[in-house]
N, CA and C atoms of all chains as a GROMACS GRO file, in nm:
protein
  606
    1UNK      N    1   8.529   7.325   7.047
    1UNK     CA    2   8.628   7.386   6.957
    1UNK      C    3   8.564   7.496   6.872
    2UNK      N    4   8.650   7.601   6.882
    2UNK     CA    5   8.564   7.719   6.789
    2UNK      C    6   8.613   7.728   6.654
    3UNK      N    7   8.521   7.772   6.578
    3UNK     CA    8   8.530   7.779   6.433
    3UNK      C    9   8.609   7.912   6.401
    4UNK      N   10   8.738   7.827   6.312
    4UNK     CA   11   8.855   7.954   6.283
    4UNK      C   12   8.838   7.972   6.120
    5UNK      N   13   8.925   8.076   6.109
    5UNK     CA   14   8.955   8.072   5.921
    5UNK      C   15   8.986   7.931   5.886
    6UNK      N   16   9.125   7.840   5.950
    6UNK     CA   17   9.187   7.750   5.843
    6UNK      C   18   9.024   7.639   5.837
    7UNK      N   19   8.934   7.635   5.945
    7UNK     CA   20   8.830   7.558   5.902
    7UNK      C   21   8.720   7.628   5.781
    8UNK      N   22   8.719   7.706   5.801
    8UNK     CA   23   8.664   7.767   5.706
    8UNK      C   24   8.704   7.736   5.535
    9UNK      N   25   8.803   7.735   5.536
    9UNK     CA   26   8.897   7.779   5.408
    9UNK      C   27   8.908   7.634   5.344
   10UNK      N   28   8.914   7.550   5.470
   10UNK     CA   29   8.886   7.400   5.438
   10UNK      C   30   8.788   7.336   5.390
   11UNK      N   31   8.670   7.432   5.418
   11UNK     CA   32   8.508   7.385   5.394
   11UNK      C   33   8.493   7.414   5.214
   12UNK      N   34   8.585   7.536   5.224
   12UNK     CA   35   8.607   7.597   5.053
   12UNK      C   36   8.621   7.505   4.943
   13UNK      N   37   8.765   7.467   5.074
   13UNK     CA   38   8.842   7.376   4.929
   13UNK      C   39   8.780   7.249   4.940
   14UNK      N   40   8.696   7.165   5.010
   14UNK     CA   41   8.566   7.053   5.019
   14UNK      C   42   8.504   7.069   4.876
   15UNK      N   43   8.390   7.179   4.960
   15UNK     CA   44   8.252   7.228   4.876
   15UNK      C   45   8.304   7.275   4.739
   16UNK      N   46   8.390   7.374   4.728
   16UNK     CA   47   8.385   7.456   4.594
   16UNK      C   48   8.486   7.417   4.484
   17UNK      N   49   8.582   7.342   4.548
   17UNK     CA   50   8.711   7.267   4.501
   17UNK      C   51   8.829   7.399   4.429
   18UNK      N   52   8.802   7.504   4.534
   18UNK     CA   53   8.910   7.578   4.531
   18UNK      C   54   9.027   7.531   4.594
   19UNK      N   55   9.158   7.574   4.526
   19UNK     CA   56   9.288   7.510   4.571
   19UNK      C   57   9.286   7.584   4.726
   20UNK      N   58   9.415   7.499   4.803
   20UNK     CA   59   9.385   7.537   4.957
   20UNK      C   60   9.415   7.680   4.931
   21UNK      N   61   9.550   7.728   4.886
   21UNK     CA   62   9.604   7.882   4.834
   21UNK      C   63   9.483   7.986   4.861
   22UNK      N   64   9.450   7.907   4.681
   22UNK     CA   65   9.300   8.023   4.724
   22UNK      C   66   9.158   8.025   4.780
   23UNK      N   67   9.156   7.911   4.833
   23UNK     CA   68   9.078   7.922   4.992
   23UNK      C   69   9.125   7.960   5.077
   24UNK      N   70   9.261   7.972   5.118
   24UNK     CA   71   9.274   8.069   5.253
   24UNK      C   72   9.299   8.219   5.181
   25UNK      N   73   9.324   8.262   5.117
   25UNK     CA   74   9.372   8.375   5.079
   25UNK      C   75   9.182   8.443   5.086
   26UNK      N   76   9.122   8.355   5.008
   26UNK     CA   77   8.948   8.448   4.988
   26UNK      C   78   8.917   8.459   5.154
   27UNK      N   79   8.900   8.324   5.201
   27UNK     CA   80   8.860   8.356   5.353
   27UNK      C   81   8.981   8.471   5.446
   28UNK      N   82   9.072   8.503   5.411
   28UNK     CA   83   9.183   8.649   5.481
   28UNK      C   84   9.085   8.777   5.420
   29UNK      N   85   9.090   8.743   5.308
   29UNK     CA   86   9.052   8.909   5.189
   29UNK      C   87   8.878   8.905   5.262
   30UNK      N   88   8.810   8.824   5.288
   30UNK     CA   89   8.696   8.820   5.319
   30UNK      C   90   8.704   8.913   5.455
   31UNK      N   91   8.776   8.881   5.552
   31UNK     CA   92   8.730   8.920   5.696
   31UNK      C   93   8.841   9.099   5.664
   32UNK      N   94   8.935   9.069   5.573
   32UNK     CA   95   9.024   9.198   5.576
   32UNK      C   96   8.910   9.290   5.520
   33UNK      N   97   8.829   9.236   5.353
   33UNK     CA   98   8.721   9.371   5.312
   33UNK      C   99   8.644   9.450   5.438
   34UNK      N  100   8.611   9.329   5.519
   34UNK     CA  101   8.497   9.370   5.597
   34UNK      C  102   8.569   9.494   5.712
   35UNK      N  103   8.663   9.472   5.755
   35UNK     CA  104   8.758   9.554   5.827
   35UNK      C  105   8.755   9.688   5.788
   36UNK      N  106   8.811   9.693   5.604
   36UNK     CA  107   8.866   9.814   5.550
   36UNK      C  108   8.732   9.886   5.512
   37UNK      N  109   8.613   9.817   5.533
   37UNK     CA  110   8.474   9.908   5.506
   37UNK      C  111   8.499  10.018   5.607
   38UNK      N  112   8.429   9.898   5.772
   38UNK     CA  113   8.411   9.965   5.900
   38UNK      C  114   8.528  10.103   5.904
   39UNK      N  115   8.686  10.073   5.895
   39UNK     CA  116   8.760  10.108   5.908
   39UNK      C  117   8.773  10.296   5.810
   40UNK      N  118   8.673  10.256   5.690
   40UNK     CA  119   8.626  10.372   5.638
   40UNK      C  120   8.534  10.454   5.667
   41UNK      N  121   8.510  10.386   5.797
   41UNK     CA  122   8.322  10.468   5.834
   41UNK      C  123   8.223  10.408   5.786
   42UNK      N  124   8.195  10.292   5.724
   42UNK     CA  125   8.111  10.220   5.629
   42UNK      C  126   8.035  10.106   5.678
   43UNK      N  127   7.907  10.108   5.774
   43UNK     CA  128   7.814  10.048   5.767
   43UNK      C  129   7.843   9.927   5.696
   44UNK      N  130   7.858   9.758   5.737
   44UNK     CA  131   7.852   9.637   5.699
   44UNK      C  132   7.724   9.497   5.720
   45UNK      N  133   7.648   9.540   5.578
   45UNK     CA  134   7.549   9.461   5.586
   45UNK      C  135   7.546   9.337   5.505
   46UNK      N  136   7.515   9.241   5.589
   46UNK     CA  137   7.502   9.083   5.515
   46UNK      C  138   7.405   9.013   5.525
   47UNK      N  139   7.308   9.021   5.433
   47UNK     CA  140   7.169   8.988   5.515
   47UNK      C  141   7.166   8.855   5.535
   48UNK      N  142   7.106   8.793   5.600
   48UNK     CA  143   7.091   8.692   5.655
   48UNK      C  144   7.154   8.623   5.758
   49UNK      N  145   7.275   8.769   5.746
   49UNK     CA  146   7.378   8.725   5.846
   49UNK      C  147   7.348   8.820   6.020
   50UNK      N  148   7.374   8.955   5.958
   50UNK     CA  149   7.334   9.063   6.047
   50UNK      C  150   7.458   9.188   6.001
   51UNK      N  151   7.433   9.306   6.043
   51UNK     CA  152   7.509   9.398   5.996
   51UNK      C  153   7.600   9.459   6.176
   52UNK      N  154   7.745   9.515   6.076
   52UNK     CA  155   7.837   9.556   6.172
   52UNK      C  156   7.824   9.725   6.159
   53UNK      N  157   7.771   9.760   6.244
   53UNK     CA  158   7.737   9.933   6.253
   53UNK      C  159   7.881   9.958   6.359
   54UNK      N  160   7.887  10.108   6.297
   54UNK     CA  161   7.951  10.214   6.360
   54UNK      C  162   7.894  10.290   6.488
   55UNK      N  163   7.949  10.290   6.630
   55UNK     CA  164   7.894  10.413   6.686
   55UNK      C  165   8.024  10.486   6.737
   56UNK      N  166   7.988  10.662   6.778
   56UNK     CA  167   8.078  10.716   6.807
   56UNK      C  168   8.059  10.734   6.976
   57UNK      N  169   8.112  10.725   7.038
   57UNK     CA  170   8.117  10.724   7.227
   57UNK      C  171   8.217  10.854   7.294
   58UNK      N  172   8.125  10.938   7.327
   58UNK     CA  173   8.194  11.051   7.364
   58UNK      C  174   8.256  11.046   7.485
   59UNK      N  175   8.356  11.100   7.540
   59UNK     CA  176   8.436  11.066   7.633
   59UNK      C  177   8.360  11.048   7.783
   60UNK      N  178   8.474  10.956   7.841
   60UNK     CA  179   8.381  10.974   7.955
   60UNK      C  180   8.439  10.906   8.075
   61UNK      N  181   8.416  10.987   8.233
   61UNK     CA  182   8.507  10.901   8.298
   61UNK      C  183   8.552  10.721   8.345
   62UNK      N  184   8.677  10.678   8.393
   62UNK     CA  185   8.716  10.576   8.363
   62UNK      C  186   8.809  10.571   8.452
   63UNK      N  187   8.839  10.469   8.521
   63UNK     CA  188   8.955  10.425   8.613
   63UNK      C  189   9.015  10.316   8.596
   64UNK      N  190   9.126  10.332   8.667
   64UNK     CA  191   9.229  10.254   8.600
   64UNK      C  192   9.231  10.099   8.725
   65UNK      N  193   9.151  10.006   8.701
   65UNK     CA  194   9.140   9.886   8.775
   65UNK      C  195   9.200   9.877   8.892
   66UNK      N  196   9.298   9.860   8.813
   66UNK     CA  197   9.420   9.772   8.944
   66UNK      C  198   9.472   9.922   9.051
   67UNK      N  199   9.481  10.021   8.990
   67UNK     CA  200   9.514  10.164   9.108
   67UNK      C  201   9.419  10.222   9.118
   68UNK      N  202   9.288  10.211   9.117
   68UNK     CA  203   9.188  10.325   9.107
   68UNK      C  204   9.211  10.420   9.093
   69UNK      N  205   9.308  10.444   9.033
   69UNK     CA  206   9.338  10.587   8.947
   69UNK      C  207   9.252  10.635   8.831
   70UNK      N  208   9.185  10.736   8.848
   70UNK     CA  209   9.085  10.812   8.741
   70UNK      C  210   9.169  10.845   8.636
   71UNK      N  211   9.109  10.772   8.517
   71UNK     CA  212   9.161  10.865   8.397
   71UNK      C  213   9.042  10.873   8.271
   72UNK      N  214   9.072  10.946   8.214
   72UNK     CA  215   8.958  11.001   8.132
   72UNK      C  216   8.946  10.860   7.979
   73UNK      N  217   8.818  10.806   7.966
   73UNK     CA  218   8.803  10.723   7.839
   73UNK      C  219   8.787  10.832   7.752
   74UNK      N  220   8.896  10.825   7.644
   74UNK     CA  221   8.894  10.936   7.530
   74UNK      C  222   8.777  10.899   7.452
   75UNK      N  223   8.695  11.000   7.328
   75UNK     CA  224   8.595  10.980   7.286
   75UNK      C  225   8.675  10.898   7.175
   76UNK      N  226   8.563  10.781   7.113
   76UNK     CA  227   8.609  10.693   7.006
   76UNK      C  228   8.496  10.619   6.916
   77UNK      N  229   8.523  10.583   6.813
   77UNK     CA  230   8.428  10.506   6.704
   77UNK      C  231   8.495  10.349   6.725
   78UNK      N  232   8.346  10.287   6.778
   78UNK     CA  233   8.368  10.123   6.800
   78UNK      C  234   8.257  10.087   6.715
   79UNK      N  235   8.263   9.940   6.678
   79UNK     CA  236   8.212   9.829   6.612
   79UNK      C  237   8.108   9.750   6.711
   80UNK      N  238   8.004   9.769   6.633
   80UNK     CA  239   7.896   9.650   6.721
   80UNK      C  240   7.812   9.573   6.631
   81UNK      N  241   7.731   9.440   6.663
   81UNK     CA  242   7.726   9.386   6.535
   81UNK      C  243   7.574   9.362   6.604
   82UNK      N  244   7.478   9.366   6.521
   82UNK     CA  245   7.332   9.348   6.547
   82UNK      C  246   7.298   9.213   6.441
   83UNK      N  247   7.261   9.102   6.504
   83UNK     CA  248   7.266   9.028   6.421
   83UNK      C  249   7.099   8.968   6.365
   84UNK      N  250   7.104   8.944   6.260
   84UNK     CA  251   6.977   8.977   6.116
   84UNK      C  252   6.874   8.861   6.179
   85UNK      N  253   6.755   8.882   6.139
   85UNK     CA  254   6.666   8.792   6.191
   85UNK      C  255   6.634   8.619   6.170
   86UNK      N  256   6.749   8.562   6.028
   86UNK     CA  257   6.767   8.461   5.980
   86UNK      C  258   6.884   8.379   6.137
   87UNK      N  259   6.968   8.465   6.181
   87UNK     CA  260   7.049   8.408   6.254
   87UNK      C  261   7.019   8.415   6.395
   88UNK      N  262   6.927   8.552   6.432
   88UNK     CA  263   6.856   8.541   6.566
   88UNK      C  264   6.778   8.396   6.566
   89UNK      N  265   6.694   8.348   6.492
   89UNK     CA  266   6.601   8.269   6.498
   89UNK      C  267   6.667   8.109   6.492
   90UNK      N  268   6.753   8.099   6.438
   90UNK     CA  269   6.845   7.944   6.428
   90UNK      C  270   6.938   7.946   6.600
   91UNK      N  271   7.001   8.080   6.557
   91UNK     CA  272   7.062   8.092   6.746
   91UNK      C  273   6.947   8.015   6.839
   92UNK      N  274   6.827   8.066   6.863
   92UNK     CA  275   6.730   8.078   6.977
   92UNK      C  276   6.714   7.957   7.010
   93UNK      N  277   6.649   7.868   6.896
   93UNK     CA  278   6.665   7.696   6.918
   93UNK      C  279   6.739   7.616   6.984
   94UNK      N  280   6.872   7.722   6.984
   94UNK     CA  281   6.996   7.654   7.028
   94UNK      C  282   6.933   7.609   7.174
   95UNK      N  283   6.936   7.443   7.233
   95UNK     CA  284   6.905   7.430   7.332
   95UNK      C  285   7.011   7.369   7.421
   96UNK      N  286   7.118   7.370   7.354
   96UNK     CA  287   7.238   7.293   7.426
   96UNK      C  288   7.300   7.346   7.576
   97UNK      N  289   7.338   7.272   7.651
   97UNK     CA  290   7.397   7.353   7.747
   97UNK      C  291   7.448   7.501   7.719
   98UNK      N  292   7.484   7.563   7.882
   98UNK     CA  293   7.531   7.702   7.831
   98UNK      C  294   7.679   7.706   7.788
   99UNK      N  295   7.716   7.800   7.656
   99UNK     CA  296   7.820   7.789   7.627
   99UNK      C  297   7.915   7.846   7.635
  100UNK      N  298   7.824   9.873   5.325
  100UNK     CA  299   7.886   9.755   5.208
  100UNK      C  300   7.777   9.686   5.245
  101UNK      N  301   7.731   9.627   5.127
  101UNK     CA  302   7.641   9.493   5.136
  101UNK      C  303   7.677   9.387   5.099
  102UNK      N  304   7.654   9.240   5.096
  102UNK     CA  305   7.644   9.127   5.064
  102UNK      C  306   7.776   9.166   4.937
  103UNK      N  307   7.639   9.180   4.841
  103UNK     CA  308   7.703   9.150   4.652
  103UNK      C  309   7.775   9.291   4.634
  104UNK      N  310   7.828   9.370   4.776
  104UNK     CA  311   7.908   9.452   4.742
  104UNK      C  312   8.055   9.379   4.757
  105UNK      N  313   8.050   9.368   4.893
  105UNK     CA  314   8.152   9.242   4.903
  105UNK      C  315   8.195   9.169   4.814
  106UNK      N  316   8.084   9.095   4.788
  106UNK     CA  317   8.101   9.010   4.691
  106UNK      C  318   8.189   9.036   4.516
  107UNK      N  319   8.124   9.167   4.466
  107UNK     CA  320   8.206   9.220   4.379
  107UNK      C  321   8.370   9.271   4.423
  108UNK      N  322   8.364   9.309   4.534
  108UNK     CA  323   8.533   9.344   4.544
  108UNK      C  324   8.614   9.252   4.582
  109UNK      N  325   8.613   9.135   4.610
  109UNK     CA  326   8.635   8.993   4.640
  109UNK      C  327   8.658   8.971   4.509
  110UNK      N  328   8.536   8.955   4.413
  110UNK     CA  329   8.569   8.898   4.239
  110UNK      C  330   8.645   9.004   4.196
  111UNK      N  331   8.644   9.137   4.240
  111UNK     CA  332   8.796   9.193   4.126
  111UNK      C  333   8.952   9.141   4.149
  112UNK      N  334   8.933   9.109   4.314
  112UNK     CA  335   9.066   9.100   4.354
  112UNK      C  336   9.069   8.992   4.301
  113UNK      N  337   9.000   8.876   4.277
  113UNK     CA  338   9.054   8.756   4.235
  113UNK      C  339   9.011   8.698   4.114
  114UNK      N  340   9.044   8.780   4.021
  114UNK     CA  341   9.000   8.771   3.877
  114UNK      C  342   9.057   8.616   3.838
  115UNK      N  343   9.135   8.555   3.914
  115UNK     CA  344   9.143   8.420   3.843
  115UNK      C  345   9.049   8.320   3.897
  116UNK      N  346   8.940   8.366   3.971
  116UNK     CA  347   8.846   8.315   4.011
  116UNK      C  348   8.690   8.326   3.948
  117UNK      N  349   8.600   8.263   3.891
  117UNK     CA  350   8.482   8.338   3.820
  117UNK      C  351   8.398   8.394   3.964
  118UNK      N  352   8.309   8.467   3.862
  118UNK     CA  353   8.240   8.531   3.975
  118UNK      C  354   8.131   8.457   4.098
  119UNK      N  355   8.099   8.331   4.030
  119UNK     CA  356   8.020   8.260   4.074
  119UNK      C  357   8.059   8.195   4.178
  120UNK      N  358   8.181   8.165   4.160
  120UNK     CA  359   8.276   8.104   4.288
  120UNK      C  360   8.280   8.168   4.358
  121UNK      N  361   8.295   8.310   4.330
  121UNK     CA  362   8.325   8.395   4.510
  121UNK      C  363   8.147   8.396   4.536
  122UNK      N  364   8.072   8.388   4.476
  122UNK     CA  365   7.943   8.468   4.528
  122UNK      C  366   7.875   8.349   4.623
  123UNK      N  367   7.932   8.153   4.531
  123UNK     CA  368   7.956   8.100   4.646
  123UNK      C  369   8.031   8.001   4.773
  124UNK      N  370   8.126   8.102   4.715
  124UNK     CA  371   8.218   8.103   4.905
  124UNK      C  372   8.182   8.194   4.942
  125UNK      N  373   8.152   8.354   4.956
  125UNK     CA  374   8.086   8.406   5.035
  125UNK      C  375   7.966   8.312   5.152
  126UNK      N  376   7.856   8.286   5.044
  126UNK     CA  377   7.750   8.237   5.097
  126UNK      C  378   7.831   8.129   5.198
  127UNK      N  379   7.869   8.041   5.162
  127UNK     CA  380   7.959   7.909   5.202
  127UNK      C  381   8.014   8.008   5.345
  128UNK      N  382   8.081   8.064   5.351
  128UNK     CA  383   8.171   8.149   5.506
  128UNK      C  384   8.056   8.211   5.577
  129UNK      N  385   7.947   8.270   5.524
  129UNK     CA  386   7.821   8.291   5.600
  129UNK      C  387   7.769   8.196   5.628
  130UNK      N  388   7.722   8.088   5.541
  130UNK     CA  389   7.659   7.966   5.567
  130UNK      C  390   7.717   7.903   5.729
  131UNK      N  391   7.856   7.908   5.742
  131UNK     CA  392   7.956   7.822   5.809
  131UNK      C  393   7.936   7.883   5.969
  132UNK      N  394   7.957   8.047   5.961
  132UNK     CA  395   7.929   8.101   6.090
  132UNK      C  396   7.851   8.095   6.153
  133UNK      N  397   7.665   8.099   6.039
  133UNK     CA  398   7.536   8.063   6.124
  133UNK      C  399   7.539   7.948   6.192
  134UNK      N  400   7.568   7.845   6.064
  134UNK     CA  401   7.566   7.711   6.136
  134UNK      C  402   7.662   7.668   6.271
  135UNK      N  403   7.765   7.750   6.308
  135UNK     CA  404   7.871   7.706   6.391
  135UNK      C  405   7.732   7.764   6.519
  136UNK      N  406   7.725   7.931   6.520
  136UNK     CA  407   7.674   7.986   6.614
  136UNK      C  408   7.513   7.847   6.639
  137UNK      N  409   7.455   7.884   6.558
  137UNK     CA  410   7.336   7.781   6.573
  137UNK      C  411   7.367   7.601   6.667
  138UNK      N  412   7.488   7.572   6.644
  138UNK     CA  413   7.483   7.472   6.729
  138UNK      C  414   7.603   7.469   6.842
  139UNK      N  415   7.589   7.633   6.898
  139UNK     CA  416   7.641   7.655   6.974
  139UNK      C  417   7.824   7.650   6.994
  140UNK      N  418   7.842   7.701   6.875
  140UNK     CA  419   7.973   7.675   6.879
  140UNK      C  420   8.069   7.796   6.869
  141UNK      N  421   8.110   7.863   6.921
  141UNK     CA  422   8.208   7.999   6.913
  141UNK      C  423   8.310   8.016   6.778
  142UNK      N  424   8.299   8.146   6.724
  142UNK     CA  425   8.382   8.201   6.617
  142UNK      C  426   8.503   8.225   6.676
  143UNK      N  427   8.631   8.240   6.652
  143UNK     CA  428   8.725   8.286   6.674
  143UNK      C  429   8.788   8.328   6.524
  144UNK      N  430   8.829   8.491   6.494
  144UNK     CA  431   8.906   8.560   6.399
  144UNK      C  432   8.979   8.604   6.443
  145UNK      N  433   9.117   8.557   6.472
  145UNK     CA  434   9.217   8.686   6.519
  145UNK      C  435   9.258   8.814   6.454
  146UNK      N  436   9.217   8.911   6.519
  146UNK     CA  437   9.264   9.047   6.479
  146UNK      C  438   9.144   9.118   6.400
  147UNK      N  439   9.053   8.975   6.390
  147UNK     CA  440   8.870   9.015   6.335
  147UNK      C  441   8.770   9.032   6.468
  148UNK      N  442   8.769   8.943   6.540
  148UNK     CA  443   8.713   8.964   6.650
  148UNK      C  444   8.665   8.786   6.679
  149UNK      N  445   8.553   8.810   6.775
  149UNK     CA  446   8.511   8.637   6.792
  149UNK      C  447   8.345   8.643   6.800
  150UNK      N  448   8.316   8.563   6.783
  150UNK     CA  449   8.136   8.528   6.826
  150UNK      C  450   8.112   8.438   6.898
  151UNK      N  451   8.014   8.462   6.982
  151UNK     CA  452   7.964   8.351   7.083
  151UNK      C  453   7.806   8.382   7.148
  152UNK      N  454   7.768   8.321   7.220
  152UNK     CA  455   7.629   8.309   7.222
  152UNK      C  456   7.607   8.339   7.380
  153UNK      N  457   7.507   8.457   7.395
  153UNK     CA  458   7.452   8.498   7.499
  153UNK      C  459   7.387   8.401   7.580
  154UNK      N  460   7.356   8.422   7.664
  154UNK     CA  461   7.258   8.345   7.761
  154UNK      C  462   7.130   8.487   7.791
  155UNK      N  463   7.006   8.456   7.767
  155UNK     CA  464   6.875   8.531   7.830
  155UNK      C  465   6.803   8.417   7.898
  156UNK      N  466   6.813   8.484   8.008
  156UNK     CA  467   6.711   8.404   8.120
  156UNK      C  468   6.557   8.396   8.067
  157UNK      N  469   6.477   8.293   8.157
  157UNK     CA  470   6.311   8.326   8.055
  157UNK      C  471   6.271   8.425   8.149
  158UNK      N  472   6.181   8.532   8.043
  158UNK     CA  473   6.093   8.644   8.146
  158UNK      C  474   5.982   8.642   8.116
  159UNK      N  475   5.927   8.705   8.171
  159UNK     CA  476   5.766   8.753   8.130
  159UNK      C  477   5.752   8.868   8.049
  160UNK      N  478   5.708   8.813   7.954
  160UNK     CA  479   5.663   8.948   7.873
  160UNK      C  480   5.568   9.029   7.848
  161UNK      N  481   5.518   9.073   7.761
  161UNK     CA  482   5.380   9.151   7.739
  161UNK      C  483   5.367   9.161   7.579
  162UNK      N  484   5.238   9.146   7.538
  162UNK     CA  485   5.199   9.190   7.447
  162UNK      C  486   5.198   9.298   7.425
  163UNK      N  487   5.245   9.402   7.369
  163UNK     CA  488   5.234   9.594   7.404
  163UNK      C  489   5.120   9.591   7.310
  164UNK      N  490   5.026   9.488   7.235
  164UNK     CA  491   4.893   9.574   7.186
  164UNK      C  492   4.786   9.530   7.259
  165UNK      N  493   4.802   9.419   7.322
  165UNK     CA  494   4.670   9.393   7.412
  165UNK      C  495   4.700   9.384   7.586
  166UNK      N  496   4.836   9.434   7.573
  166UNK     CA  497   4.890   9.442   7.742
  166UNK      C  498   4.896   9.290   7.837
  167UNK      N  499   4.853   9.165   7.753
  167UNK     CA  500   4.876   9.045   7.790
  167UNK      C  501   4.972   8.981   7.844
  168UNK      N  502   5.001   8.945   7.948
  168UNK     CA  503   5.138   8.876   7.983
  168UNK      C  504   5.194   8.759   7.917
  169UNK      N  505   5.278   8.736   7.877
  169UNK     CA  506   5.327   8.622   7.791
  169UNK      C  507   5.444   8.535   7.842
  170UNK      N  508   5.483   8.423   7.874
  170UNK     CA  509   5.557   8.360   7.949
  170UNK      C  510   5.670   8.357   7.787
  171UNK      N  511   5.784   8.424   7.822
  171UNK     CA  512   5.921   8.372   7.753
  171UNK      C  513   6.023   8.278   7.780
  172UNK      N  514   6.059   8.192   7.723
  172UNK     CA  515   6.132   8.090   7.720
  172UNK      C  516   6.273   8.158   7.718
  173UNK      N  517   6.333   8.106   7.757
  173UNK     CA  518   6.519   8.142   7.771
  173UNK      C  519   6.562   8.137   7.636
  174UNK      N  520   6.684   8.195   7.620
  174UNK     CA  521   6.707   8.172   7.479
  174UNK      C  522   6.822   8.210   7.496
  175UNK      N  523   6.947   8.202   7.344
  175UNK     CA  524   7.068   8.278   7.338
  175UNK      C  525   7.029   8.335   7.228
  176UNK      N  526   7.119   8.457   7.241
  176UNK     CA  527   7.154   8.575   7.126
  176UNK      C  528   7.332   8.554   7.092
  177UNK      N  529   7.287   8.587   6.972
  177UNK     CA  530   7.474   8.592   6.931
  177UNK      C  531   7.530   8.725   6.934
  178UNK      N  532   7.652   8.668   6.981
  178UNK     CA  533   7.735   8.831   7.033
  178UNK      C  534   7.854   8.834   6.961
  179UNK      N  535   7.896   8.959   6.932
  179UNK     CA  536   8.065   8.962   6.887
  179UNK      C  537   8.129   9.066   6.953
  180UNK      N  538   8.277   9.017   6.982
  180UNK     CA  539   8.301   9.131   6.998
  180UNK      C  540   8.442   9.141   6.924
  181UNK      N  541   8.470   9.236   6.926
  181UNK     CA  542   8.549   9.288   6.811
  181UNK      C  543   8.712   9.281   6.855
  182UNK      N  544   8.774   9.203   6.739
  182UNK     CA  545   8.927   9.161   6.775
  182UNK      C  546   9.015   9.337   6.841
  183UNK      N  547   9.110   9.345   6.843
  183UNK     CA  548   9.210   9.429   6.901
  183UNK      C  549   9.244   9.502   6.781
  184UNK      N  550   9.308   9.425   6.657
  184UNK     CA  551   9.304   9.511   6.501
  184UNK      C  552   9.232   9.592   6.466
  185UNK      N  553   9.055   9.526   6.453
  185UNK     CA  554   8.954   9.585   6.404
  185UNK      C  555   8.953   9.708   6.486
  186UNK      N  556   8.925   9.707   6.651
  186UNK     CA  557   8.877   9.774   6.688
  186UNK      C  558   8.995   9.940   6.708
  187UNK      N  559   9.170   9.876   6.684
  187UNK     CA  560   9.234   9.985   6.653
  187UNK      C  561   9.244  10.078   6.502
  188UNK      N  562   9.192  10.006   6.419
  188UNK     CA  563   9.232  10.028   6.281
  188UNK      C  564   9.076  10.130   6.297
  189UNK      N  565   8.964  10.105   6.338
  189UNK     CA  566   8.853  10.145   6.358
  189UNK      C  567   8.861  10.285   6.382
  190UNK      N  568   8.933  10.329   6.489
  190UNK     CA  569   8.948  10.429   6.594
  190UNK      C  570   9.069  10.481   6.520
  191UNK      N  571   9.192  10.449   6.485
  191UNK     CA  572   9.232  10.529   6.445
  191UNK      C  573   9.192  10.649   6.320
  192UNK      N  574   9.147  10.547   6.199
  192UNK     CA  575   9.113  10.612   6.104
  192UNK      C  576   8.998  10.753   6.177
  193UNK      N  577   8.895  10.732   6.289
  193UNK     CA  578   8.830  10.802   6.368
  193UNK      C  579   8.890  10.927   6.377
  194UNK      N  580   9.020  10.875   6.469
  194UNK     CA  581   9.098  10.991   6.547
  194UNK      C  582   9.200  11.058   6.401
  195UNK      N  583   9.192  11.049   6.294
  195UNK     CA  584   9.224  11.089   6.188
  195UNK      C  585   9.158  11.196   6.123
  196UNK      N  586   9.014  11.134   6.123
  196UNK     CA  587   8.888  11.231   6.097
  196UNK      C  588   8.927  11.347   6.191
  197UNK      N  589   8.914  11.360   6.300
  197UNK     CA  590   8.877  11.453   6.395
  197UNK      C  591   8.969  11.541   6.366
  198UNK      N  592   9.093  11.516   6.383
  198UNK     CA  593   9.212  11.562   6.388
  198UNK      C  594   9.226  11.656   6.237
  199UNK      N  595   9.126  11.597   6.155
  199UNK     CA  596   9.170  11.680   5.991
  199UNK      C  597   9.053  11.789   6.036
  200UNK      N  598   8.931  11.751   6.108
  200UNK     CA  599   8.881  11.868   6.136
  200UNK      C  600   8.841  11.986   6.197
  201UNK      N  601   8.979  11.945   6.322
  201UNK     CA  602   8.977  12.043   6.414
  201UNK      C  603   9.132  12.136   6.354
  202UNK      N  604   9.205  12.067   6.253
  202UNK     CA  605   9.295  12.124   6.188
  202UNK      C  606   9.308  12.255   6.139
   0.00000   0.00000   0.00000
């Protein structure tokens, strides 16, 4: 089972004894700030976590799967997330089956 | 944006909250994601994106200062990729830019 907001928001109102309200509302405004940074052009760093960089991808050709019809990938600014050396290193341990 | 940048625009919006509380639920929602990814467990944010964990095969490596071969162990890396929202809200504001400056 993957880890969503309402678990999250739940862990809030556990640990911090915020009402549920405003545990889900901080965990929304949390993932929305992080959005309206990127969304400004704005580099997102969390250390310990890893940071969400900007790149820009200049156009380039592209076909269309199902018709192999060529059409052009317009140039665009995407999101990629490089993640910080606190969370590379807890990941790596991970020895559990593949997931 | 950093951390305790976040963190401050989080405490304005929720001035009925002290500051200490958001600085830790922040930590607390970071805390939550390492630990999920770390025991292998997938993020899901709709319209944020999701996380999940690579697979690297083991290789051989090298020392690049003494040119030594080094046997690597397999491992995962954590990956995201970015919900459908993020990655339109992303691109548009983009194609906004461009557009004001080819104007």
């Amino acid at each position: 089972m993957a880890l969503t907001k309402a678990d999250m928001a739940e862990k809030l109102f556990d640990e911090l004894g915020l009402n549920k309200r405003e545990a889900k509302e901080l965990v929304e405004l949390f993932f929305e700030e992080i959005r309206v940074a990127l969304e400004n052009g704005r580099q997102v760093k969390l250390s310990g976590f890893g940071n969400f960089d900007l790149r820009e991808k200049n156009e380039r050709p592209g076909r269309n799967p199902k018709t192999g019809e060529e059409i052009p990938i317009s140039a665009r600014r995407v999101v990629t997330f490089r993640s910080g050396q606190k969370l590379k290193a807890k990941v790596e341990a991970y020895a559990g089956s593949e997931p | 944006m950093t951390k305790s940048e976040l963190v401050e625009i989080l405490a304005t919006k929720n001035s009925h909250l002290n500051h200490k509380d958001v600085e830790l639920a922040v930590k607390s929602l970071l805390d939550q994601m390492s630990h999920a990814l770390a025991s292998g467990q997938r993020i899901e944010i709709r319209g944020f994106g999701s996380f999940s964990l690579h697979y690297r095969p083991p290789r051989i490596g090298r020392n690049p200062k003494t040119g030594e071969s080094v046997a690597l162990a397999a491992k995962y890396v954590p990956h995201f990729k970015p919900g459908k929202e993020l990655r339109e809200r992303v691109n548009n504001s983009f194609q906004r830019e461009r557009e004001r400056e080819t104007a």
